[in-house]
C-alpha positions in Angstrom: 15.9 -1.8 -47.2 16.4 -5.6 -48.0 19.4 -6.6 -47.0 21.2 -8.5 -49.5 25.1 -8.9 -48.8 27.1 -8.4 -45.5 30.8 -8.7 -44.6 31.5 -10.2 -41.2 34.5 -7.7 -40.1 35.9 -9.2 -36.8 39.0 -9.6 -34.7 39.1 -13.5 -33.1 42.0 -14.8 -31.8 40.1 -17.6 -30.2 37.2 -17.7 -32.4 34.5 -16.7 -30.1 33.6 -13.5 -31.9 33.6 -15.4 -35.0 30.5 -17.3 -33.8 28.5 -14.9 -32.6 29.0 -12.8 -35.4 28.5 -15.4 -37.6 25.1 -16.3 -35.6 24.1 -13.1 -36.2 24.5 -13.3 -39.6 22.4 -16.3 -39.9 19.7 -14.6 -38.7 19.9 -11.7 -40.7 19.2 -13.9 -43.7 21.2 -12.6 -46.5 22.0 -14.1 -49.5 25.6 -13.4 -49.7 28.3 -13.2 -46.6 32.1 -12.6 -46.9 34.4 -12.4 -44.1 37.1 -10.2 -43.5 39.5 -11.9 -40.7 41.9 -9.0 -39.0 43.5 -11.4 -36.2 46.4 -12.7 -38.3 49.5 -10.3 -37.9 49.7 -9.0 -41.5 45.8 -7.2 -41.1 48.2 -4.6 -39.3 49.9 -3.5 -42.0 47.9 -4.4 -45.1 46.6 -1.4 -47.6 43.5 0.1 -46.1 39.9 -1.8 -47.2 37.3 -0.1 -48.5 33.6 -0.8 -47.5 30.4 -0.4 -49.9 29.0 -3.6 -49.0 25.4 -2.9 -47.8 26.0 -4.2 -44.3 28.7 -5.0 -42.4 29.0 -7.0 -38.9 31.8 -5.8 -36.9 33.3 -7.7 -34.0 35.8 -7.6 -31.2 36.7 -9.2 -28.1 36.5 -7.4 -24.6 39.8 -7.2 -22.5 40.0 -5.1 -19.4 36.7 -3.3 -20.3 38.6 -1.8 -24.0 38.7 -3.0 -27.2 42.2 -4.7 -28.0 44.7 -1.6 -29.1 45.5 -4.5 -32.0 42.1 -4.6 -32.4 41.5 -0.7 -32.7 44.8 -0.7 -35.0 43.7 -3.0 -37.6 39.8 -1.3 -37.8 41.2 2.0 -37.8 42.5 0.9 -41.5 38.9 0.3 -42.6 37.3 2.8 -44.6 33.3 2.7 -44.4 31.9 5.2 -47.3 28.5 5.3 -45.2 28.2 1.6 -44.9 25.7 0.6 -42.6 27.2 -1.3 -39.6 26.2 -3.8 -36.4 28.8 -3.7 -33.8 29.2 -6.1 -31.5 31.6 -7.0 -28.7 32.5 -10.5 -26.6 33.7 -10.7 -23.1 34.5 -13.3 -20.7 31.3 -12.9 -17.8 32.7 -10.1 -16.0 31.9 -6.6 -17.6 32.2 -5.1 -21.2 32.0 -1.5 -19.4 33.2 0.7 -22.1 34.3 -1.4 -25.1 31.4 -1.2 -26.8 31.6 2.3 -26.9 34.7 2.6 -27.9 33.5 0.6 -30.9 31.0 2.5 -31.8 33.5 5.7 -31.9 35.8 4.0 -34.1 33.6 2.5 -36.5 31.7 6.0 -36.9 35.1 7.7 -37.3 35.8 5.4 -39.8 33.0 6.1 -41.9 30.2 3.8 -40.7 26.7 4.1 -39.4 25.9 2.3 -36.8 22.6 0.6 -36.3 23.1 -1.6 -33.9 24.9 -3.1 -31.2 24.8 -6.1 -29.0 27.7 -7.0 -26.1 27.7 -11.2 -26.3 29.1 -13.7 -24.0 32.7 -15.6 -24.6 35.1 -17.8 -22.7 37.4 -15.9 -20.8 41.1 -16.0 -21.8 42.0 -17.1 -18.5 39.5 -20.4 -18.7 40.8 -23.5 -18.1 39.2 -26.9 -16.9 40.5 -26.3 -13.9 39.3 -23.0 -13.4 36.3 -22.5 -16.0 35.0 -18.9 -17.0 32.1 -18.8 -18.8 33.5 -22.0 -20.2 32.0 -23.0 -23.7 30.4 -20.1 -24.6 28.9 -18.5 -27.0 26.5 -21.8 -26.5 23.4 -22.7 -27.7 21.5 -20.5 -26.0 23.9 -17.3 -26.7 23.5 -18.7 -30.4 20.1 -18.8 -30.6 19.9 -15.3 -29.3 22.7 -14.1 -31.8 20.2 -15.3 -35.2 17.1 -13.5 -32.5 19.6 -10.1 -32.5 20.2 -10.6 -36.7 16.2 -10.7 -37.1 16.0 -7.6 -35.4 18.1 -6.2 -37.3 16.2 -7.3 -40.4 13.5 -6.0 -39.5 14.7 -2.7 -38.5 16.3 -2.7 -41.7 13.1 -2.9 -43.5 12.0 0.1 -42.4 15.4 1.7 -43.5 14.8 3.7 -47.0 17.4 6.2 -46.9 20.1 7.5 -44.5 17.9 10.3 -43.2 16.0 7.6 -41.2 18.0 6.3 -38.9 17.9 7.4 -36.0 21.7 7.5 -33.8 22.2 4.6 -31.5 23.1 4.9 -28.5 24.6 2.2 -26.4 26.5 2.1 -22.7 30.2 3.5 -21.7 31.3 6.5 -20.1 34.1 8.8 -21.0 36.9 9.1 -20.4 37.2 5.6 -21.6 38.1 2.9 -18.7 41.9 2.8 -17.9 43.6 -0.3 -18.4 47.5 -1.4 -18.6 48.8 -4.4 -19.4 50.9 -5.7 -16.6 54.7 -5.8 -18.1 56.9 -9.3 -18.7 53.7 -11.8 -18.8 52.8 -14.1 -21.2 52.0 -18.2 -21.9 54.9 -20.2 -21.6 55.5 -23.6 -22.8 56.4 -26.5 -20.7 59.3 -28.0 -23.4 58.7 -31.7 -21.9 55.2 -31.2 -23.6 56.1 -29.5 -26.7 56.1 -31.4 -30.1 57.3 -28.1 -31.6 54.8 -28.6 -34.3 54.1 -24.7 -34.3 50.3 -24.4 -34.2 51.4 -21.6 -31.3 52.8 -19.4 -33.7 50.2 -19.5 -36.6 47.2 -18.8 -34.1 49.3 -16.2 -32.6 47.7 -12.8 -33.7 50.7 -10.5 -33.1 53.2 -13.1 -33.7 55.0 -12.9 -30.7 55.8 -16.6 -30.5 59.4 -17.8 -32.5 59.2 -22.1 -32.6 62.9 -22.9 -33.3 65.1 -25.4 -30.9 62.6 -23.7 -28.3 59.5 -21.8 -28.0 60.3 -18.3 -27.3 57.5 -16.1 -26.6 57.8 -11.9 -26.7 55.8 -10.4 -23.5 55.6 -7.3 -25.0 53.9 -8.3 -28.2 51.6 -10.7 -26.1 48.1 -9.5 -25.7 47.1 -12.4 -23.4 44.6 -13.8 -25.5 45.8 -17.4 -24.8 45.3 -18.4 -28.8 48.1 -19.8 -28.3 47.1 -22.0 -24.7 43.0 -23.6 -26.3 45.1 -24.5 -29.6 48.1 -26.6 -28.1 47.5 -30.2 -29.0 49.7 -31.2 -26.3 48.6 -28.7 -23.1 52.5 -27.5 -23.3 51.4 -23.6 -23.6 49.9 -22.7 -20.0 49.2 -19.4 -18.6 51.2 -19.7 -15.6 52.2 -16.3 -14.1 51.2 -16.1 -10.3 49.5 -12.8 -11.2 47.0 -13.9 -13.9 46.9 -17.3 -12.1 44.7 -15.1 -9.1 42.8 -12.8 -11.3 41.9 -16.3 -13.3 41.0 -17.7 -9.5 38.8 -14.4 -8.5 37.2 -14.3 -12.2 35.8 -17.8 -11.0 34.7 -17.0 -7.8 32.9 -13.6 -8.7 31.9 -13.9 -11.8 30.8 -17.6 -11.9 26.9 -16.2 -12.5 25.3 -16.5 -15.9 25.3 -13.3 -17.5 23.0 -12.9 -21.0 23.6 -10.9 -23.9 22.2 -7.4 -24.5 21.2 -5.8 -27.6 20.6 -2.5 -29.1 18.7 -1.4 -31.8 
C-alpha cells in the first residue's frame, strides 16, 4: 500500500507532540498532510469527525503515566471506519508506563487499526531554566529518529495489501491501567507586577481555565498542569509555584536527569 495522504490527529498544549508527529510524517513521505488540532477547548464539544483518510498519525502527551482524560475525551469523538493508524505518545524523561496502551485501546475502540506505535521524548511541564527536564526536546536527534520511525512505517506499509495482513501490534502497559489523581487546588499563577494582561495565557490555554480581566484568574479544577500557559508568557508572569509541584519538579531533575531515547513499534 503506497501511502498517499495522512492526517496528523494530536493533542499539544505545548507543541511537543506536534513535532514529533510532524517528524514522523516527514518521513513517511506522503504527498498530502492535514492536521487535526484537539488542544483548543471547543475540540471537546465539536460534532464527532469522521476518518477515511488512508493514514492517520495520532498523538498525545504523557502525564502521570495516562493519557490526559481531555485528551481521551476529545479522541473518543473520532470515528476511524478502519483507518489505519500510528500512535504515538510524548513524555517528559521519566516513564510513559501505560499511556501508550491506553492509546492504543482508544484508538482501536474507535474504529482504527493500529500499526504502529512509538513513545518519544518531550520537555516536562515542570521544566524551567532553573530546573531543566529533558529541556528542548524533541531535538535534533529525537527528530531525526521521528522521520527514521515514519520510514519504517513506509516500508511496512508497502507490504500492506489488504486488512487481512496486518498483523496486531502489540506495545507495553499493564492493566489495570496506572492510577493517577490530580492533586486538588493547584495550578500556574501569575505574578500581576509581571503581567501585561495581553492574554496569550488564555488562548494557549486548552481547557480554558484562565479569565484575563482586571486580573488573571486561573480555575484549579479545569487546570491540567500542562504549563501552556507558563513557556508562552512573554513576560515570565505565569510560574508554577505550588510547594508541591515545586519538589516533584526538583526530584524529576535529580532522578531523571539521564537521557532516555525513543522506542518504536512496528
Amino acid at each position: 500500500m503506497n501511502i498517499k495522504s495522512a492526517k496528523l490527529v494530536y493533542f499539544s498544549p505545548t507543541q511537543t507532540t506536534k513535532r514529533v508527529v510532524k517528524g514522523i510524517a516527514q518521513g513517511i513521505q506522503v504527498a498530502k498532510v492535514e492536521h487535526l488540532d484537539l488542544t483548543p477547548p471547543e475540540s471537546g464539544t465539536r460534532a464527532c469527525e469522521e476518518m477515511y483518510d488512508e493514514l492517520v498519525i495520532v498523538g498525545a502527551p504523557v502525564y502521570g503515566g495516562r493519557i490526559p482524560e481531555d485528551a481521551a475525551h476529545r479522541l473518543r469523538r473520532l470515528q476511524g471506519n478502519d483507518t489505519l493508524a500510528v500512535i504515538v505518545v510524548v513524555y517528559g524523561n521519566r516513564e510513559y508506563e501505560d499511556a501508550l496502551l491506553e492509546l492504543k485501546d482508544l484508538v482501536v475502540k474507535a474504529g482504527f487499526i493500529p500499526v504502529a506505535g512509538g513513545a518519544f521524548l518531550g520537555e516536562h511541564s515542570f521544566s524551567t531554566g532553573a530546573m531543566p527536564i529533558a529541556r528542548g526536546r524533541p531535538d535534533t536527534k529525537d527528530l531525526r529518529k521521528a522521520a527514521a520511525f515514519g520510514k519504517m512505517i513506509r516500508d511496512k506499509m508497502r507490504d500492506i495489501h489488504t486488512l487481512d495482513d496486518i498483523s496486531p501490534l502489540h506495545v507495553p502497559g499493564n492493566y489495570p491501567y496506572r492510577e493517577w489523581t490530580k492533586s486538588s487546588g493547584i495550578s500556574p499563577i501569575t505574578q500581576e507586577t509581571l503581567c501585561d494582561k495581553c492574554e496569550i495565557c488564555a488562548t494557549v490555554c486548552p481547557t480554558a481555565a484562565i479569565v484575563v480581566q482586571d486580573t488573571v484568574e486561573t480555575d484549579p479544577g479545569a487546570c491540567i498542569w500542562c504549563c501552556a500557559c507558563v513557556k508562552n508568557c512573554p513576560t515570565g508572569a505565569r510560574v508554577m509555584d505550588d510547594p508541591r509541584t515545586r519538589q516533584f519538579a526538583e526530584w524529576l531533575n535529580k532522578n531523571c536527569g539521564e537521557r532516555k531515547e525513543p522506542e518504536m513499534y512496528v
